[in-house]
LUMNU-319570 format. One line per 3 residues: for each residue x, y, z of C-alpha. Coordinates in steps of 0.5 Angstrom, whole numbers, plus 500, padded with zeros to 3 digits. Layout:
REM residues N
X:Y:Z ~ ...
***
This chain:
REM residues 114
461:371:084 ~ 455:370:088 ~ 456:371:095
451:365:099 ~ 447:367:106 ~ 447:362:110
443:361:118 ~ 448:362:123 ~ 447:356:126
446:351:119 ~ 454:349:119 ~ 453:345:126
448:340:127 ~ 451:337:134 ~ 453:340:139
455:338:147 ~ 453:344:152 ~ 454:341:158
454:337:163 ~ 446:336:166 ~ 448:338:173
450:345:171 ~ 443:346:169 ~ 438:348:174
432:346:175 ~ 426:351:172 ~ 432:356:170
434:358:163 ~ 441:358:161 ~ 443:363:154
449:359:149 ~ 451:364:143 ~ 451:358:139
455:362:132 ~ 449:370:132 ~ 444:366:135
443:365:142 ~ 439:359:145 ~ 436:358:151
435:351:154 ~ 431:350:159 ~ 431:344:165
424:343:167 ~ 421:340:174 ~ 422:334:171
429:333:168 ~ 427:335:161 ~ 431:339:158
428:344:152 ~ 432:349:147 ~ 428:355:143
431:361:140 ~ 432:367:146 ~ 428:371:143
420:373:145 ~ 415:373:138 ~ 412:379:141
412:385:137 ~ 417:389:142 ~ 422:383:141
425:381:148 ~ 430:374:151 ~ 426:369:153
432:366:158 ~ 428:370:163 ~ 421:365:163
418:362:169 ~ 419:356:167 ~ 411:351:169
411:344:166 ~ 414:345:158 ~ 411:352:159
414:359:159 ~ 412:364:161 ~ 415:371:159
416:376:164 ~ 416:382:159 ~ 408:381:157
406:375:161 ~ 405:370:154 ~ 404:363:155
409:359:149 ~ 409:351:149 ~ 417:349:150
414:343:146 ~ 412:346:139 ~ 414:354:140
408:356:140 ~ 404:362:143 ~ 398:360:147
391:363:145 ~ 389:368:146 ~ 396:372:144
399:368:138 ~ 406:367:135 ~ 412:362:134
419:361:137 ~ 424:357:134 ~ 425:350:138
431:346:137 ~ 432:338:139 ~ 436:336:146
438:330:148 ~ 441:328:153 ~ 447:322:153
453:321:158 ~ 450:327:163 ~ 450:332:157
446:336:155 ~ 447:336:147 ~ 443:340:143
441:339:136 ~ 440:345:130 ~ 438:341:124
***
């Protein structure tokens, strides 16, 4: 019998984190969401962003931390620029954070990991 790895996260696709008010603006909150721990962010302009809480640079670190400045982050740890956007790391540093897909309906925050 074969035993099957799977992501911590891969068996749930929809998730309800809370209402949009619990949120506050340009703060990060973590959720452990299975072994994974998510930070959602709600930027200046009500957006809201999810990425994995944890720092692509080699010496690892949370992001939840961040300065939050439009869908940027900065962290506080080595002071790299990621795009909440698309994960990625600003020149000149480079890496990749893992990002998730969030909406909001009925004034809660949903996050998605498929």
């Amino acid at each position: 019998m074969t035993t099957q790895q799977t992501n911590p996260i891969a068996a749930a696709e929809r998730i309800a984190l809370d209402s949009t008010d619990s949120f506050p603006s340009r703060i990060g909150r973590v959720f452990l969401i299975e072994a994974a721990e998510i930070a959602v962010f709600r930027t200046s302009d009500d957006e809201f962003y999810a990425v994995e809480n944890l720092n692509p640079h080699p010496k690892g670190g949370p992001l939840a931390e961040a300065i939050v400045s439009g869908h940027y982050i900065y962290d506080p740890l080595y002071d790299w620029k990621i795009d909440l956007k698309t994960g990625l790391v600003q020149e000149p540093d480079t890496g990749e954070v893992r990002t998730f897909r969030v909406e909001v309906a009925d004034n809660q925050v949903i996050l998605f990991t498929k």
